[in-house]
Every structure is written in structure tokens, then in C-alpha cells.
C-alpha positions as CSV (number, residue, x, y, z in Angstrom):
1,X,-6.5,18.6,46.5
2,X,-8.5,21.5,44.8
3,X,-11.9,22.5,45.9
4,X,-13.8,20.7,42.8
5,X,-11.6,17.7,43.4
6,X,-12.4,17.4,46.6
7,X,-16.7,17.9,45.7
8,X,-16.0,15.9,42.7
9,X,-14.7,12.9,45.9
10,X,-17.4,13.9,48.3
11,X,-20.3,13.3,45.5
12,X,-19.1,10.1,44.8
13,X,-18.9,8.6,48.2
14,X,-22.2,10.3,48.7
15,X,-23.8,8.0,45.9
16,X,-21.9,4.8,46.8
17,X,-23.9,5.8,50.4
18,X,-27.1,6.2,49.0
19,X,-27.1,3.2,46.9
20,X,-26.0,1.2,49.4
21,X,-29.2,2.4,51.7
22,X,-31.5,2.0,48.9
23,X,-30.3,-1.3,47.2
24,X,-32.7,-4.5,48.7
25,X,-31.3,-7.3,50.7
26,X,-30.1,-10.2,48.9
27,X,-33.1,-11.9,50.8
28,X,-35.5,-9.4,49.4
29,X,-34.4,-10.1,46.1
30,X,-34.8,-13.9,45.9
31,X,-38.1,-13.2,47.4
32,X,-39.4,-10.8,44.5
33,X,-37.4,-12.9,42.1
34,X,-39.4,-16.1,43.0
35,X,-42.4,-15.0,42.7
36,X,-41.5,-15.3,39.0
37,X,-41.2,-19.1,39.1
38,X,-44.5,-19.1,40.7
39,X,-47.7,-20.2,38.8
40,X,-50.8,-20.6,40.1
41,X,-49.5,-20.4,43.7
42,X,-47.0,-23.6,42.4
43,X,-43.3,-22.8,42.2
44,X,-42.1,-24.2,38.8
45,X,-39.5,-26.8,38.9
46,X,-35.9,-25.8,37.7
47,X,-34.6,-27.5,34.9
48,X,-31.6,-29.8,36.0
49,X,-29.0,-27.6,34.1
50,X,-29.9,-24.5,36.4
51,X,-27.0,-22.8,38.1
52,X,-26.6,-22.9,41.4
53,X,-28.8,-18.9,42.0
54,X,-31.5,-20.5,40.2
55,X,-31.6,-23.2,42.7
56,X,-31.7,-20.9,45.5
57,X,-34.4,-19.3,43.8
58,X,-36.4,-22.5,43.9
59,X,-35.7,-23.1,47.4
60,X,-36.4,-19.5,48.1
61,X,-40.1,-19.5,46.2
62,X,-41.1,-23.2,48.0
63,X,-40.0,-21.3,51.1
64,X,-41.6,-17.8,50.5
65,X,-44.3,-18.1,53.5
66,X,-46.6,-17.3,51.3
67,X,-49.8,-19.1,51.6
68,X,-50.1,-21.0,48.5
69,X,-46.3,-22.6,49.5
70,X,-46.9,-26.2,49.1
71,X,-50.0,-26.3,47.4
72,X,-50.7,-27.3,43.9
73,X,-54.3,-26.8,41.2
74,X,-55.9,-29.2,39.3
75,X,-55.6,-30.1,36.6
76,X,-52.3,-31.3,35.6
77,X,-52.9,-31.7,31.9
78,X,-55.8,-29.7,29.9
79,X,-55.5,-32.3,27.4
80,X,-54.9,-35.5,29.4
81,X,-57.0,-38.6,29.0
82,X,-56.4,-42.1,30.4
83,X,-53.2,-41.0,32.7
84,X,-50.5,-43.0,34.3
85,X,-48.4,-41.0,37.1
86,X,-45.8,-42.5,39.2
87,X,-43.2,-41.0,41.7
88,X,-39.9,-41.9,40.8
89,X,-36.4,-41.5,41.9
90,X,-37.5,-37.4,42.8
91,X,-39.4,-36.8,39.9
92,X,-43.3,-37.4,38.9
93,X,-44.0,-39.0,35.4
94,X,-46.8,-38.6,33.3
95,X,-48.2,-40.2,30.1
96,X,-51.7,-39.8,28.6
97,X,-53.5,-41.1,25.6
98,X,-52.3,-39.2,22.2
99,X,-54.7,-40.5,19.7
100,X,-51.5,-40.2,17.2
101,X,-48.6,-42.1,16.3
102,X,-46.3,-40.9,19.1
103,X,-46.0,-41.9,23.0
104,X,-45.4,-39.2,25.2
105,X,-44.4,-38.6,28.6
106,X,-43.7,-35.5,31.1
107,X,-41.6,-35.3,33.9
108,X,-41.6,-32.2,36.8
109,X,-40.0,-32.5,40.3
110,X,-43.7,-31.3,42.1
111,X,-47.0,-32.7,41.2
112,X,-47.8,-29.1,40.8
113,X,-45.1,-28.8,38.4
114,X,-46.8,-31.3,35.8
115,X,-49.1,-28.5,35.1
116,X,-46.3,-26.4,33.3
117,X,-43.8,-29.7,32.2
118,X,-43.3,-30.0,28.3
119,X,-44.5,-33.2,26.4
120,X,-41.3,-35.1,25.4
121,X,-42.0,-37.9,22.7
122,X,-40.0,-41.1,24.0
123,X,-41.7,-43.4,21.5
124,X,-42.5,-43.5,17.7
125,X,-45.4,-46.1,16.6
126,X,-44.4,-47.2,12.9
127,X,-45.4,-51.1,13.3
128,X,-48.3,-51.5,10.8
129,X,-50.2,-53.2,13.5
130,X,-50.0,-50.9,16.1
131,X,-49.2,-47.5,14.0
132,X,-51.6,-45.1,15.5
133,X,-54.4,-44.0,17.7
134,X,-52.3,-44.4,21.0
135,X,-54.4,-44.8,24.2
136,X,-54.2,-45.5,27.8
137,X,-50.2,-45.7,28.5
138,X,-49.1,-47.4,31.5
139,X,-45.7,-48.0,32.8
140,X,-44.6,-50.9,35.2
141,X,-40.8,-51.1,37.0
142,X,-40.7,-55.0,37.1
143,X,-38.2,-57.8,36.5
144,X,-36.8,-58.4,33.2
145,X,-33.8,-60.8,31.6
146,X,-31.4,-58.0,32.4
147,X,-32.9,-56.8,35.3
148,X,-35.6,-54.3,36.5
149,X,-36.4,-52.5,33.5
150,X,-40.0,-50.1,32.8
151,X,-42.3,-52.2,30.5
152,X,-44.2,-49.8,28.6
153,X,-48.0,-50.7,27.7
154,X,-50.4,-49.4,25.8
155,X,-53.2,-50.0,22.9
156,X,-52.8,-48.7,19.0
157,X,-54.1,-49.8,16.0
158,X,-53.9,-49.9,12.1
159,X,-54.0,-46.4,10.2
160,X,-56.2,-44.9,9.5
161,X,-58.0,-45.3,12.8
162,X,-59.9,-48.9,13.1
163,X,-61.0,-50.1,16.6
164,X,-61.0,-53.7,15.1
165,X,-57.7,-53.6,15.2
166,X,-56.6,-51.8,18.7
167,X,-54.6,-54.0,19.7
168,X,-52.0,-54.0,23.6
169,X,-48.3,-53.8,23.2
170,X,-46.0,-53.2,25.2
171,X,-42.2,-51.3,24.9
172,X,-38.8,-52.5,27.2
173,X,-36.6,-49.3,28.7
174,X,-32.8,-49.8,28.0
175,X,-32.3,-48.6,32.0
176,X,-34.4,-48.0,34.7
177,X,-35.2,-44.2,33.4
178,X,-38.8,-43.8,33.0
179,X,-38.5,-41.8,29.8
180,X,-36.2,-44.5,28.3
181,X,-34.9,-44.9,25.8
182,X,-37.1,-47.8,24.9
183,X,-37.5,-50.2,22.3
184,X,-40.2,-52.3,20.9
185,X,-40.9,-55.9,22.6
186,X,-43.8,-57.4,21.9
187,X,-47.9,-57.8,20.9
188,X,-49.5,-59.0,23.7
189,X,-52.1,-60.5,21.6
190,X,-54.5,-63.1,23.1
191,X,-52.8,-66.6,21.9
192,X,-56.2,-68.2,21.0
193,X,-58.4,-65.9,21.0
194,X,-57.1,-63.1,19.0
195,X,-60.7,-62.3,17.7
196,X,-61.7,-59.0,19.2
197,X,-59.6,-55.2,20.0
198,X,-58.1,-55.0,23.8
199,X,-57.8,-52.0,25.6
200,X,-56.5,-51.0,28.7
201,X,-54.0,-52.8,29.8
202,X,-52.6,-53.2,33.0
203,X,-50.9,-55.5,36.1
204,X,-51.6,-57.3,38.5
205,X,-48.7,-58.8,41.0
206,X,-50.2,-61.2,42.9
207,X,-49.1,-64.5,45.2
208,X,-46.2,-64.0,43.2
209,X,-47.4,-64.2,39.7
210,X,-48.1,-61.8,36.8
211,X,-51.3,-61.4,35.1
212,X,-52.5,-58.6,32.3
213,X,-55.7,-56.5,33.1
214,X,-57.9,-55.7,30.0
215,X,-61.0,-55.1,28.7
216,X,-62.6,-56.5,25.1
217,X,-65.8,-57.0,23.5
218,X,-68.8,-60.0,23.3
219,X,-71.4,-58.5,22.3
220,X,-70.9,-56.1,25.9
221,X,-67.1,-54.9,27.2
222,X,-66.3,-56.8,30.1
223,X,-63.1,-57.0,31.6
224,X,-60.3,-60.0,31.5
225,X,-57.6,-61.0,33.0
226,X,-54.9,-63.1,31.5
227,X,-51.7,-65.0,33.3
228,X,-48.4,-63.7,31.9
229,X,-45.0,-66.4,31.8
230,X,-42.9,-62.5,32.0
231,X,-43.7,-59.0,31.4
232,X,-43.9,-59.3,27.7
233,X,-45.7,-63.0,27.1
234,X,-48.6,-64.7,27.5
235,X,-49.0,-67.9,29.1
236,X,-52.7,-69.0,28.5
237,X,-55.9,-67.2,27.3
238,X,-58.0,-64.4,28.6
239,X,-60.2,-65.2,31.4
240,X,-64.0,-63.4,32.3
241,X,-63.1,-60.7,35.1
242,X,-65.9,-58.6,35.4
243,X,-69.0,-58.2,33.6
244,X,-71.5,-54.7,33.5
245,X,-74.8,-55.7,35.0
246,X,-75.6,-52.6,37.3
247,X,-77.9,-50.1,36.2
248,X,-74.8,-47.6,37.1
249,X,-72.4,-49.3,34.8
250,X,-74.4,-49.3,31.9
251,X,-75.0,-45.7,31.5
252,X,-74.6,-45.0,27.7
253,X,-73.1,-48.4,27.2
254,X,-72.8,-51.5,29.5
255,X,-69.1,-51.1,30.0
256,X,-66.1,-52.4,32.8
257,X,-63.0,-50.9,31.7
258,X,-59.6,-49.5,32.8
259,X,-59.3,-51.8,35.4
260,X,-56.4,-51.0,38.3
261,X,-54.4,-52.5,41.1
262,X,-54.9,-50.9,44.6
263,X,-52.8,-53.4,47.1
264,X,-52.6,-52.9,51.0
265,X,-52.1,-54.6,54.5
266,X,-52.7,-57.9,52.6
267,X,-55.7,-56.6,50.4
268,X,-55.9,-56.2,47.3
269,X,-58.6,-54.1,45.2
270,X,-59.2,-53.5,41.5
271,X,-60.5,-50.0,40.6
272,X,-62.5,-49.7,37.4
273,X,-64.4,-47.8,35.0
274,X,-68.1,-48.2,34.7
275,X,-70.3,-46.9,31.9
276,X,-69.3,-45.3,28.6
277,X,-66.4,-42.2,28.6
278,X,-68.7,-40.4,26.1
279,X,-71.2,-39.8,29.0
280,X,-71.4,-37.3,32.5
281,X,-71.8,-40.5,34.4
282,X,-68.4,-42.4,33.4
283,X,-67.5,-43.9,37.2
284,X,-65.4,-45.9,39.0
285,X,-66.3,-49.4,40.5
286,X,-64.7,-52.2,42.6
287,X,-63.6,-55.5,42.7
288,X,-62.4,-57.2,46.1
289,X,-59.8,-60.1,45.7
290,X,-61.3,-63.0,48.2
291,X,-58.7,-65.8,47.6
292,X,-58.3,-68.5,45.6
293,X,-57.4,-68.6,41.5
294,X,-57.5,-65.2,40.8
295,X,-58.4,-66.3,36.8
296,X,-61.7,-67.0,38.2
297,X,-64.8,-64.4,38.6
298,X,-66.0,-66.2,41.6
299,X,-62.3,-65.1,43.6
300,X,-63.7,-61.1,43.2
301,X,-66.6,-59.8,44.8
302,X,-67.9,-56.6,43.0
303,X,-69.0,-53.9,45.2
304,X,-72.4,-53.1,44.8
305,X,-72.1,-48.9,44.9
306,X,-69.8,-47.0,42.8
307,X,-66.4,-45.6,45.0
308,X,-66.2,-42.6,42.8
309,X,-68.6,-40.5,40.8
310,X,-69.3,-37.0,39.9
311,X,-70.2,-34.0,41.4
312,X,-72.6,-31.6,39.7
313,X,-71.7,-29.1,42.7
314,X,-68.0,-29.1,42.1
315,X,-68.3,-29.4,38.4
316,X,-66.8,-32.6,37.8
317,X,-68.3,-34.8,35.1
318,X,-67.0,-38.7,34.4
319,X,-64.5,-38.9,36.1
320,X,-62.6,-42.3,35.4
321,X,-59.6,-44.6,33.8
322,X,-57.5,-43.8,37.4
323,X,-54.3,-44.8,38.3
324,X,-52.8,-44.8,41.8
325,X,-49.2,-43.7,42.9
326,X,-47.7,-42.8,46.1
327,X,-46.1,-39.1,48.2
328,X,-42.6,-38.9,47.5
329,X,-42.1,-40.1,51.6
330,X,-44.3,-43.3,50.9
331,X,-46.7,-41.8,53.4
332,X,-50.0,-40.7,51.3
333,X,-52.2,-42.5,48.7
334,X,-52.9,-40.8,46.0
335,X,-55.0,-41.2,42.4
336,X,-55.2,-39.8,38.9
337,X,-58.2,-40.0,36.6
338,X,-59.4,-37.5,33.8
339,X,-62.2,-35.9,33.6
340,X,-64.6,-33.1,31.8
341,X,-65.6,-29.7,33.6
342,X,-68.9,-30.0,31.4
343,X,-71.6,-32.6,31.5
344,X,-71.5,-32.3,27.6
345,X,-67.8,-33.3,27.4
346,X,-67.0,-36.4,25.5
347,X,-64.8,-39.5,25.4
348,X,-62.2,-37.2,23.6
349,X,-58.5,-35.2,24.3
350,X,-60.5,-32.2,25.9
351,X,-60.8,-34.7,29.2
352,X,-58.0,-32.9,31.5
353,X,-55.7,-34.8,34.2
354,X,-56.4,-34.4,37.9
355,X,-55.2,-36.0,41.3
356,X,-56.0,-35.8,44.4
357,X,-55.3,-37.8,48.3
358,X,-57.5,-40.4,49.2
359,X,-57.9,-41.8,52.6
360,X,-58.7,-45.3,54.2
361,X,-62.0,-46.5,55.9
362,X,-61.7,-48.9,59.3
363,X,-62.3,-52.1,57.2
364,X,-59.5,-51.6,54.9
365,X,-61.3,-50.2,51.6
366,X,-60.3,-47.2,50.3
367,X,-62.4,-44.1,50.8
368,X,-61.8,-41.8,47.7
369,X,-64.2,-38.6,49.1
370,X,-65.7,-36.4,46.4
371,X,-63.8,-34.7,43.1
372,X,-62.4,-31.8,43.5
373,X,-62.9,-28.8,41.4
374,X,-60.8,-27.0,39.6
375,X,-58.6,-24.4,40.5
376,X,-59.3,-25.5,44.4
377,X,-55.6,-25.4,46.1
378,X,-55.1,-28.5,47.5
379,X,-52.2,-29.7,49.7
380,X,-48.9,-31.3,48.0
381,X,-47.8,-34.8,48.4
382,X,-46.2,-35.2,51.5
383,X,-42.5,-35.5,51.2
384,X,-42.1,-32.6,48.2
């Protein structure tokens, strides 16, 4: 070998040395790389078509040590009035009001993740009757003809926007996939008295029947409750539920709306909205099942104090129209409602999505504490 050949061999190994030396560990790598999934001290879901490195990067960031690992920020959607959120088969689903023509939903493996999850559109409205103005989606896994299957509710109208004629209908998925596909079922439309919009609709599961939640108009906006033969019909007429007659409730509007199901160790509760949307003081109230016909007022005792409120010191203004859902290990209560971050915020899309744990008292009531700013980490879902 000739003296250049032989430099020519020795620089070369030298360089293979030094990069080794210099190069990071594979650990290192994943560490730095993660960070790029990371938003807001969340690590970003990866798609379900990531390669197998990508996943490791996922595990890598929810593992970083870092600590913001296994936290998550409010809100979930800057636009995101009336939400429904559910845990499902690994994933969390979300749908809010649209106020258009189309039904949306988004789906992220961490709560945290719904933050950064892309609206898909699962559902058209071109029914004349129900064509627009989309509000207050809910979606229910119960028995159907073939089956469980998600029954999709929600309230629209005639175009252009009329609240005369908002109106509840609900959608049947094809499968047991939140997102569908789904097609059209039914007008839930009250089968005598058919004389006023309905908003808000949701279930109620009870001594083994099926009832729809709502809330209408007589001259006030109460709430009803109306017995159902299956998810999509109507076996009678709507019955009184709940009328506004605290001071508290009629702030802006004497109003009882958005009513929801909270069932445990034997109890069960219905969480509502009190007082117009359009105001700083837009609240939730409670009803207490006590037995007997649950068509009847006189089987619900309404709590005298509201159960959730705002909270000028964390900058939390009307917060309402909840839903409840549980931690992906079944361990941990949780709720969504919307809310505005000003006290001049409206009953509009500005009202952003938020969720946070709630906790139990000793006599079996739920005890959910005080709303939480935003931007305040809070812990994730037990389970994620």
C-alpha cells in the first residue's frame, strides 16, 4: 500500500470513529423527536396508518418524564357549543353544535388529543324539515332491531333559520362505530302535541324503560320528558319535568334546559341548564329521581342551589349544556360543558369545549368543585 493510500484508509476510519462518538443514542433521538408530537404539554395522537417508528415515538413522548406527561389543557374545542363526549373502544368522540347543515364529529385517542383532532362530517341535513341550524348532538349505544347500534340525536330546523320549526331527530349507525356511517331514522316529533320547537334531547334508561329528555316552550322553557316504545318512537305525549322558578334559573330568561342523566350506586340524577346561554350566569341545576312514575314532576326533587356556576376568579362565564362520560379504566367521573372566557360572551359558536373530573360527596350526590381555567394542566383520565 502507498503512503497516501494508506492516509487516504486511516482518514476514513478516523471519521467513521468520530461520527460514531458524536452521533446521539437512538433513545436520545426519540426523545428530541417527540417533543415534536407534543402540544401544549399533550403528546398528539398518531394517526392509525403510522408506521411502526412513529408509534414508538408516541410511546416515547407519553413516556418522556417530562412534567406535563399525562396532562392535558382546556379547552378541547375553541368553537364547541352543546358537546357530547364519550370513551369508546380506545378512542374519545366528540360532537358539538354546527349551526349549519352538516353533523360533525372528532375522534383522538387522549382527551388531550381532541384539542388538535380534525372535524370529520359524518352526516349531511337535506330533509326540508330538519335542513339546517344543527344543535346539541348527542349519541347513545343502545338496542336496536339489528342489534346495538349509536342513535344519533339532535335538533335542526327549516332554512333559512326558524326556531318555530327546530325540531329533534334522530340518525341509526350501520355498526357500532361512533362515526357511522349513519342513516336517517326518524322525527321524534311529539305525537299530539306537535305545537311548539324541542330542543335538547337526550335519554334516560330507567327500571328498564326508555324515555326522551327535552325542553320546549309555554309561554316559559321548561323541561319534558316523554316515554319512548324504542330508540326512534314515541309512545305517548310529553310530560312537565321541570319548571324555572328560582331566581337563579331565570337570569336573562326563565329557562330549564339540556337536561342529562348522571346514574350511580342505585341513584339517579338529572343535570341541567338554568337561565339563558346568552348570559355570564348560564348554570347547572339538579333533579333527584325519588321513585315512583318517573313521567311525573312530583318523582324529582329539584335541588334548591345550583351544582355548578361560574367563577369570575378563574375566568369562567356560563358554563352549561354538560354531558358526562367515563376514564378509559371505568374508574373516574368526568363532564363536558362549554363555556365563554368573557362575561360578555354569548349563546353563540365562540363558547369553547372543556372537561374536567368530578368527585362524589358521602350522600351520593355529585360534587362538581369549581371551573377550571384555561390553559391550567390538569391530570388525564385515568387509564390513558
Amino acid at each position: 500500500m502507498t503512503r497516501a493510500r494508506c492516509l487516504s484508509a486511516l482518514t476514513a476510519v478516523l471519521t467513521m470513529v468520530v461520527a460514531f462518538l458524536v452521533a446521539p443514542s437512538a433513545s436520545s433521538v426519540g426523545t428530541a423527536a417527540a417533543a415534536g408530537y407534543r402540544n401544549g404539554g399533550n403528546c398528539l395522537d398518531v394517526p392509525d396508518t403510522a408506521s411502526t417508528s412513529e408509534t414508538q415515538l408516541r410511546a416515547t413522548c407519553n413516556a418522556g418524564g417530562s412534567q406535563s406527561a399525562g396532562t392535558f389543557t382546556n379547552p378541547l374545542s375553541q368553537h364547541g357549543p352543546d358537546p357530547w363526549l364519550t370513551y369508546h373502544d380506545g378512542y374519545y368522540y366528540l360532537a358539538t353544535t354546527t349551526w349549519n347543515s352538516t353533523i360533525t364529529m372528532r375522534k383522538a385517542k387522549t382527551l388531550g388529543g381532541l384539542a388538535t383532532a380534525t372535524d370529520q362530517v359524518i352526516f349531511n341535513l337535506t330533509r326540508p324539515n330538519g335542513a339546517g341550524t344543527m344543535w346539541a348532538p348527542e349519541f347513545h349505544l343502545l338496542d336496536g332491531p339489528n342489534g346495538k347500534r349509536w342513535y344519533f340525536y339532535y335538533t335542526a330546523g327549516r332554512e333559512p333559520y326558524d326556531l318555530g320549526t327546530q325540531r329533534i331527530h334522530v340518525l341509526e349507525s350501520a355498526g357500532t362505530d361512533p362515526m357511522g356511517p349513519y342513516t336517517f331514522k326518524a322525527d321524534l316529533l311529539d305525537p299530539t302535541q306537535d305545537n311548539t320547537w324541542e330542543l335538547d334531547p337526550s335519554i334516560l334508561q330507567l327500571n328498564g324503560k326508555l324515555y326522551l329528555l327535552g325542553t320546549y316552550y309555554n309561554g316559559s322553557q321548561p323541561m319534558f320528558i316523554r316515554p319512548l316504545s324504542n330508540p326512534w318512537t314515541a309512545s305517548g305525549t310529553r310530560h312537565l319535568l321541570s319548571t324555572p322558578t328560582y331566581s337563579w334559573e331565570t337570569v336573562g330568561g326563565a329557562v330549564n334546559e339540556g337536561g342529562e342523566v348522571l346514574q350511580r350506586n342505585g341513584k339517579t340524577f338529572i343535570i341541567y341548564s338554568a337561565s339563558h346561554c346568552s348570559t355570564p350566569d348560564y348554570k347547572l341545576g339538579m333533579l333527584t329521581y325519588n321513585g315512583g312514575d318517573p313521567l311525573n314532576s312530583s318523582s324529582w326533587v329539584k335541588s334548591p342551589n345550583p351544582v355548578f356556576q361560574r367563577s369570575n376568579a378563574n375566568g369562567v362565564y356560563g358554563p352549561g349544556h354538560n354531558g358526562f362520560f367515563k376514564s378509559p379504566d371505568g374508574t373516574e367521573d368526568w363532564m363536558v360543558y362549554h363555556t365563554n372566557s368573557s362575561a360578555g360572551g354569548g349563546c353563540d359558536m365562540n363558547r369553547s369545549t372543556r372537561a374536567q373530573k368530578f368527585t362524589w360527596n358521602a350522600d351520593g350526590t355529585p360534587n362538581f368543585g369549581t371551573p377550571v381555567s384555561t390553559g391550567v394542566p390538569l391530570t388525564a383520565p385515568s387509564g390513558e
